[in-house]
N, C-alpha and C positions, 0 to 999 in steps of 0.2 A: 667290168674289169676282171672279177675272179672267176665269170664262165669262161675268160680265153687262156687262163691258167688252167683249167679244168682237165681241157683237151690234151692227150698225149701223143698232139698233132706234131712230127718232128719241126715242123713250120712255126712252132711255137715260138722255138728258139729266138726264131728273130725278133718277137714282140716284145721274148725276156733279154736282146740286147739292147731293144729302144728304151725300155723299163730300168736300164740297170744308168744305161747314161742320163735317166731324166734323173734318179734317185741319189744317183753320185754327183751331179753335177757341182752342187757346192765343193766338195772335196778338188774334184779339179779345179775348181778356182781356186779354192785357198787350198795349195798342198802342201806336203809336209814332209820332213826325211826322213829316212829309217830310224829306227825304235832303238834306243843302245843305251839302257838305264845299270848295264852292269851283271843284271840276272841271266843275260845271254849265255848260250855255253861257246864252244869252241868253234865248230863247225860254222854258226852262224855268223862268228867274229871275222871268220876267213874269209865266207862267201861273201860278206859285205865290203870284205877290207878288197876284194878284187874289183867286183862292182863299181866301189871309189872310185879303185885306179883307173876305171876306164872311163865314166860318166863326171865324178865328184861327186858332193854330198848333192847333186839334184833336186829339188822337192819334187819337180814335176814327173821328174822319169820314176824314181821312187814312189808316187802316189800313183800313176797309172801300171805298175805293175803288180801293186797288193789290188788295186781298180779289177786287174784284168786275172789274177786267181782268185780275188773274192765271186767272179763271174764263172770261172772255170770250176769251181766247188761246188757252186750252185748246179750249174748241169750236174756232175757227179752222184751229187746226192742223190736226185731225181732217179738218174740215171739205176743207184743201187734199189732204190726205192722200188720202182718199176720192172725191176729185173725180177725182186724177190716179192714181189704182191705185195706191200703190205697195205696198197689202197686195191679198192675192189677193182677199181679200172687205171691203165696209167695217167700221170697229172703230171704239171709241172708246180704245182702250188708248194711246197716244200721249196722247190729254186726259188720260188718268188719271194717265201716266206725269209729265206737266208739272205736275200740282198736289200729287203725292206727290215728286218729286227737287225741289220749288221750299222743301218745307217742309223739307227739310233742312239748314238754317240759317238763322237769324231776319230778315236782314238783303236777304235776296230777298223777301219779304214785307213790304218796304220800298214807300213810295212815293219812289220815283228815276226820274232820267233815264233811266237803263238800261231802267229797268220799260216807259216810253213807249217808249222806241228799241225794245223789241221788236213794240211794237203797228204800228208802220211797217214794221219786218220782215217781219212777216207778208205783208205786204201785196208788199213787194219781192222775198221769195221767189218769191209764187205768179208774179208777175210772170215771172222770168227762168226760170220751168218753160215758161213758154208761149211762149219766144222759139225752139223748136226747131220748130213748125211754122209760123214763120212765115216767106213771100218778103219781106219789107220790114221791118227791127226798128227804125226810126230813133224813132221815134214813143214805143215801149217804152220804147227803152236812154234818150233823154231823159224820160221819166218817172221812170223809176227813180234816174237820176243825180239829180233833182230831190227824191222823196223823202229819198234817202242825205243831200241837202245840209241840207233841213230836219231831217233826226237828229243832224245837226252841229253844228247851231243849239240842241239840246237836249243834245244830252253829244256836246262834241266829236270825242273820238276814232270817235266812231262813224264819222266820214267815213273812216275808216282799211278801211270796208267795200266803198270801191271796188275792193279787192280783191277782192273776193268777185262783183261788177257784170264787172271783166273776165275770171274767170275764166270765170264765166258765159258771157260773150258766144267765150270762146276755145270751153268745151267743145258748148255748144249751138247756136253757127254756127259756118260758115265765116269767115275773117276778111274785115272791110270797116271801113276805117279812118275813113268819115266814121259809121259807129255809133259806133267808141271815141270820137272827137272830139265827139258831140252827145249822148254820155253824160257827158262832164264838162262839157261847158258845161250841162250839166242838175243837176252838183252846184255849179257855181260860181254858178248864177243866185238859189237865197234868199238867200244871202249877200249878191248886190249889190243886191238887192231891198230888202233891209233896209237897208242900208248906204247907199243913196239915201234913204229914207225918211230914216234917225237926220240926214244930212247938211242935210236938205231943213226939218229941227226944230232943226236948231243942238245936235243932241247928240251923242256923241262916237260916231264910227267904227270907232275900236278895240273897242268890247263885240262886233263882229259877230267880230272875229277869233278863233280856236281858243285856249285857253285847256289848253296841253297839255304833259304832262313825259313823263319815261322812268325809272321808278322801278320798280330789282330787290326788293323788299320780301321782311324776313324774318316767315312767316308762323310764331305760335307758337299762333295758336288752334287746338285740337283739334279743335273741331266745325268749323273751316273745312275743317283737313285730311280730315275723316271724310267731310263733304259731298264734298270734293275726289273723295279713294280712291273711294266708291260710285259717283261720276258714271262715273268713268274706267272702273271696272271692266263696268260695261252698256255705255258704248260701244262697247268693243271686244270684248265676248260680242257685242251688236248686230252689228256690222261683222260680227266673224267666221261667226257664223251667216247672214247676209246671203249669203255666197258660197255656201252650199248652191243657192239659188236666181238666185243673178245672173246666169247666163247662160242662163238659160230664159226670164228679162225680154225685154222689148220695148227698143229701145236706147234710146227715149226715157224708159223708169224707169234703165236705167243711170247714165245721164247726169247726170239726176236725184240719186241718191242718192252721185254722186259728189261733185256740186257742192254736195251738204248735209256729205258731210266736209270738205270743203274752209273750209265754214262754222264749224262747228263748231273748227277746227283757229284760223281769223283771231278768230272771236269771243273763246276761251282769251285771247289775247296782248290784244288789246285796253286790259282795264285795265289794264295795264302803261304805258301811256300817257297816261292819268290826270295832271290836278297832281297830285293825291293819292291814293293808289290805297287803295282799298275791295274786298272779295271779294265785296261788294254787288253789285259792277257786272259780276261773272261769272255774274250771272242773263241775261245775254245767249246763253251757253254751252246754255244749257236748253232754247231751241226747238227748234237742231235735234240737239239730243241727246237728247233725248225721244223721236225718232224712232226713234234706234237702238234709244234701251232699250224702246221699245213694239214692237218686231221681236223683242226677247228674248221676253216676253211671247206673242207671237204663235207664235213657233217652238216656243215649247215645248207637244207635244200632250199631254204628261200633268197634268192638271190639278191632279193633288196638289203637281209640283216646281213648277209657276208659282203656283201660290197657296203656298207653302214660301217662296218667293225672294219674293214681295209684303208677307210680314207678318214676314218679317226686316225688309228696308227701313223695314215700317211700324214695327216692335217699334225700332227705332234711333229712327227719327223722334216717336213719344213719349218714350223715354227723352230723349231728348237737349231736348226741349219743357220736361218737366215734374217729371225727376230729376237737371240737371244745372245748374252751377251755372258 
């Protein structure tokens, strides 16, 4: 199974869309409607309130559409992965890795803010990879700020990822303080954007502002903790396997693969920030944690222990699908 992930045969694709319908399949049997515990921002509350009007609350048209961009993220991933080397050859094992750790708990298979906020990730990662060879980032870092702001406007705390925009800018240039300064006037501008519109309608102001707590939650679901334990434990097999090879990189995959722990490490805490916190909305954690656990994958040259380690995970993620309760 994980030599046909291997190949960054474009043909691949279609193996990872039979693989993604065996893996989902519970979900489309039992599905489920959109995610709207309150923590949502604005943008989200619209785009779903339209959706309604045309479908209704759905479960099914709602579960095959988080179904069918949890698939579409996965290519992406790959997609940036392979673009910037940061495996020696291209794979798709990082897409595999994202729709097998995404099924290990029901509630990432959700359509949520989180789910969107990572489809804008995607895009702000590849972004801040590309700010190491450039002479002039002004232009970027205000793009990106501008994205971040609009994932703010869909699940608040997301703007908590300007962390993630300055670390960025600290590890992959040199410092220059009118990029940090036109990076946040790039997360502050959908806000007033919108915020003149609602004003310019006579409707209220305050829906643009963040809608956000700080809540330590006691978690007592098992399958969360089990998703939890599994994610944690490829991370850091990832990570540490990582170092065999990290200093024969190019510094710009260093850097790289720095500023996706660092990702990984803000995206964790995030729900914590939540009005109301959901282990839903730690489908954020999965991007670039996928990565690590697809470097597990990759590193390991005996085929029999990486398909051994694949169909554990898998052997969990049915049980827990369709013998637990």
């Amino acid at each position: 199974m994980i030599k046909l992930f291997r190949s960054g045969n474009p043909l691949t694709v279609v193996t990872l869309l039979v693989y993604t319908i065996v893996i989902k399949f519970y979900y489309i049997l039992h599905p489920q409607t959109y995610m709207a515990d309150g923590s949502e921002g604005l943008l989200y509350r619209l785009f779903v309130g339209w959706l309604d009007g045309l479908v209704g609350k759905s479960p099914g048209f709602f579960t095959m559409v988080a179904i069918v961009l949890l698939f579409l993220q996965a290519l992406l991933l790959s997609r940036i992965i392979n673009y910037h080397r940061l495996f020696a050859k291209p794979n798709y094992l990082p897409a595999m890795c994202y729709l097998l750790f995404t099924s290990l708990y029901a509630g990432w298979n959700i359509f949520s803010p989180a789910l969107l906020v990572n489809t804008i990730m995607l895009w702000i990662i590849s972004s801040i990879t590309e700010l190491y060879n450039r002479s002039s980032a002004r232009d970027v870092s205000f793009n990106i700020g501008f994205a971040l702001g609009v994932a703010g406007l869909i699940y608040p705390p997301a703007v908590l990822f300007c962390t993630l925009l300055y670390a960025g800018l600290l590890n992959m240039r040199a410092f220059r303080l009118a990029e940090w300064i036109i990076a946040l006037l790039g997360v502050i501008c959908p806000a007033y954007l919108l915020g003149t519109y609602l004003f310019l309608t006579d409707r209220s102001v305050l829906d643009v502002l963040p809608r956000m707590g700080l809540e330590m939650p006691i978690i007592n679901d098992y399958k969360v903790w089990g998703a939890i334990i599994a994610c944690l434990v490829f991370f850091a097999l990832g990570w540490l396997l990582l170092q065999r090879t990290f200093k024969k990189m190019l510094i710009q995959g260093r850097k790289i693969w720095a500023v996706l722990a660092i990702y990984v490490i803000i995206a964790m805490l995030i729900p914590f920030f939540s009005y109301h916190f959901s282990p839903a909305n730690w489908v954020l954690v999965l991007l670039p944690l996928c990565m690590f656990a697809g470097n597990v994958f990759w590193s390991i040259n005996h085929n029999g222990l990486a398909n051994a380690g694949h169909f554990i995970v898998l052997a969990y993620v049915i049980v827990m699908q369709y013998f637990s309760h």
